[in-house]
N, C-alpha and C positions, 0 to 999 in steps of 0.2 A: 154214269158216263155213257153208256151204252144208248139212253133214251136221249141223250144230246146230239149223241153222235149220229144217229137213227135220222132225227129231227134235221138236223143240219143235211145230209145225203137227202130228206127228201125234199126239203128248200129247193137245193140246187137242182138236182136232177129233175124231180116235177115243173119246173118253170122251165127247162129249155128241151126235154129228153128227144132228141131228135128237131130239124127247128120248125116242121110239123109234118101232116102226113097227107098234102095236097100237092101239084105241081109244082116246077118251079118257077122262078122269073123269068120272062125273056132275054135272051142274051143281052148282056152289056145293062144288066138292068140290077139295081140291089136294095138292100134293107140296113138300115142302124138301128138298131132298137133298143131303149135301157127303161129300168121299171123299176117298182117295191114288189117286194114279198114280204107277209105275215106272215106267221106258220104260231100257232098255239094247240098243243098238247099238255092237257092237264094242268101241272103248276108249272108247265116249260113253256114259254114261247119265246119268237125272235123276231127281228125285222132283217131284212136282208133288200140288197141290192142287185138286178140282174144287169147284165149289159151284154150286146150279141149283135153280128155283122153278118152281113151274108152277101153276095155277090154272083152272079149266074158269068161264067166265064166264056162259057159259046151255046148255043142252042143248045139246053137238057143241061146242063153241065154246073152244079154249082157249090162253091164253098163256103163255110161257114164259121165261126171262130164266136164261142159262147162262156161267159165267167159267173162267178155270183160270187158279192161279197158281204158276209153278217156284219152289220153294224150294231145292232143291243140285243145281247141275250141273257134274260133270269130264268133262274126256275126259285120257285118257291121265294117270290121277292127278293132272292138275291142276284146282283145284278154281274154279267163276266163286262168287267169294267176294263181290262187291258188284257187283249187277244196273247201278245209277245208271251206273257208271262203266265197265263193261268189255265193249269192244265183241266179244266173243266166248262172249258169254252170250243166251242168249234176254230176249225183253222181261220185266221185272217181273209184269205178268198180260197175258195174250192178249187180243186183241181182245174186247169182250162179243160176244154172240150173244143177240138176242131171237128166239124162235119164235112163229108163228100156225100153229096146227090147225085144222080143221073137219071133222069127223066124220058121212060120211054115215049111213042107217039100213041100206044093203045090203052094208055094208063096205069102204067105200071111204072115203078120207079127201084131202085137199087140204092143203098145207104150204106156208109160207114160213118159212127161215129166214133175219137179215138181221143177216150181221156187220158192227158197226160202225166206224166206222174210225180208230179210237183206241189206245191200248193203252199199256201201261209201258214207263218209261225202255231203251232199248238202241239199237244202232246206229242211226240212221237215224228213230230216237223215230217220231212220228206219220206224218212223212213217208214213211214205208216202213210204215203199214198200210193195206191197200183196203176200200173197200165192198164187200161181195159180198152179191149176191141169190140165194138158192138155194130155186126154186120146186120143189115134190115134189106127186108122187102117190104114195099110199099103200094098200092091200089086204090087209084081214088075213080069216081064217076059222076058223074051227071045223072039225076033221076028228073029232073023239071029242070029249067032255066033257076029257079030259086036255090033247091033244093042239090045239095053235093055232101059226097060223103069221101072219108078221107081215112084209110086204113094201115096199119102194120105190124110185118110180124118182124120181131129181133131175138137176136141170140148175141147178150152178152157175156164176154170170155176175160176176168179179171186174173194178172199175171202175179204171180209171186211179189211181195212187198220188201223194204230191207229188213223189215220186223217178221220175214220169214213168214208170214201170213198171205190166206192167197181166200177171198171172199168168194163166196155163193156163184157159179154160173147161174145163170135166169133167162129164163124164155120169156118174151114179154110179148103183149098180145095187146093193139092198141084202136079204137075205133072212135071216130068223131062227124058228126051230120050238122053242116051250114047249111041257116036258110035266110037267104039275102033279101033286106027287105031296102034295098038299096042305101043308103049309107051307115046302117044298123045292119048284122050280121048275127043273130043269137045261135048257139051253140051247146050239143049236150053233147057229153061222150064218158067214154070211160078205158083206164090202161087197166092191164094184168101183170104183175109180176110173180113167173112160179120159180121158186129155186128149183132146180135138178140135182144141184150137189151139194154136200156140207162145207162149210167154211173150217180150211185147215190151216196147220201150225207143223211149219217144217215137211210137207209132204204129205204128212197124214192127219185123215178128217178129226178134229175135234170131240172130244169124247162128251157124250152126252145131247152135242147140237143136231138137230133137225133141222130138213127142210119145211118151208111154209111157200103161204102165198097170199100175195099184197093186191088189193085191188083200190084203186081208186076211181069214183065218178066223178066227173066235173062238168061244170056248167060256165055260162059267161058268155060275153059279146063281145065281137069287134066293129071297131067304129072306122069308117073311113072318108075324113073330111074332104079332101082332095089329091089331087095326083103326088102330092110331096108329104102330107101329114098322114096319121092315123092312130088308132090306139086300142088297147082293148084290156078284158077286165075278166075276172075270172073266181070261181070259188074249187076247191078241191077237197076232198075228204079222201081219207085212209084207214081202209076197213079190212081187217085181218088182225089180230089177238098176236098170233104166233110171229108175225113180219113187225106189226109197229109197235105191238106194247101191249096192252091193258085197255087205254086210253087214245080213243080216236083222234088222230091230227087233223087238222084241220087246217088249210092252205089258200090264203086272198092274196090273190096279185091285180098289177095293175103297172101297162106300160105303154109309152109312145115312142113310137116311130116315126122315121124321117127313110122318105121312099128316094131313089135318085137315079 
């Protein structure tokens, strides 16, 4: 259960975690974006669907509203064929996540993202999702006209569950370098996730759990056909023993956009 659940959190989260760490749009300007995710771990994998908006509301100012929903998950050839009912499947769709940006003019930006604490039929239904606050600083620059890099640092703060359960605080640590080769864009970067706390029950920390820490590199391109389309593609791995499992996950997405 634990490797499902693991799997599923980093689906979601790794596809939208902040909706990235560059500038934002010009005002009155926005984004629709919906895609696929893979994600295979060992004898687990799943496909999952992302879908995410975004909208710049005045100069620097913008918000954002992001979902992901699993469509087939096995592990070991057997398949979670009906979400409703089978407690060894991730929820129906993940938690939403609305985002706030604020974009300063020296390249610096300010984030809140703020999961809600809801989510689709599965074990433990609402009562087993949290609120979480995840306040960011963000810093991108210009090194050539080609070349931009895109950074941030967050502090996520997950609240108590109704299963009385309240997940890991983490410091994430986030770095990404575009180099535009005009309507090709490749990309390499990499997140950090370090717990700082143990994940507790009823108030107090859990006996025998540790903290760890999660790293993933990813690589991928964004493609931008013209002022209305675009798309981009992506591979992700997850390397930490104590954070994902045993067994490295491994994360292919792939999504288009409608600019407007």
């Amino acid at each position: 259960m634990k490797k499902v659940l693991t799997a599923a959190l980093l689906c979601a989260v790794s596809a939208f975690a902040t909706w990235d760490y560059f500038p934002v749009k010009p005002a009155g300007k926005g984004e629709v974006k919906a895609g696929v995710v893979y994600m295979m771990q060992d004898k687990l994998s799943g496909l999952g669907i992302n879908a995410g908006a975004r909208f710049s509301v005045i100069e620097g100012l913008e918000i954002a509203a992001m979902l992901n929903f699993p469509i087939t998950w096995s592990y070991d050839g057997d398949s979670c064929s009906d979400f409703n009912d089978s407690d060894e499947c991730p929820p129906s769709f993940s938690q939403p996540t609305i985002g706030l940006r604020y974009w300063l003019p020296m390249g610096l930006g300010i984030a809140l993202d703020v999961d809600l604490p809801f989510q689709g039929k599965a074990e433990g239904d609402n009562d087993g999702a949290n609120l979480t606050f995840t306040p960011a600083v963000q810093y991108s620059t210009k090194f050539t006209e080609e070349l931009e890099l895109g950074s941030q640092v967050s502090f996520s703060i997950p609240l108590e569950n109704g299963n009385k359960e309240t997940p890991e605080m983490e410091l994430g640590i986030g770095l990404e370098l575009d180099y535009s080769l005009g309507l090709v864009t490749p990309y390499v970067g990499v997140d950090v996730a370090l717990q700082l706390t143990k994940p507790q029950y009823d108030g107090k920390d859990i006996p025998g759990a540790k903290t760890a820490t999660g790293i993933i590199p990813k690589v991928g391109a964004i493609f931008t056909f013209n002022e209305m389309f675009g798309a981009d593609a992506g591979v992700a791995f997850g390397i930490g023993e104590d954070y994902f499992g045993e067994e490295m996950p491994i994360l292919i997405s792939a999504n288009f956009s409608f600019f407007f």
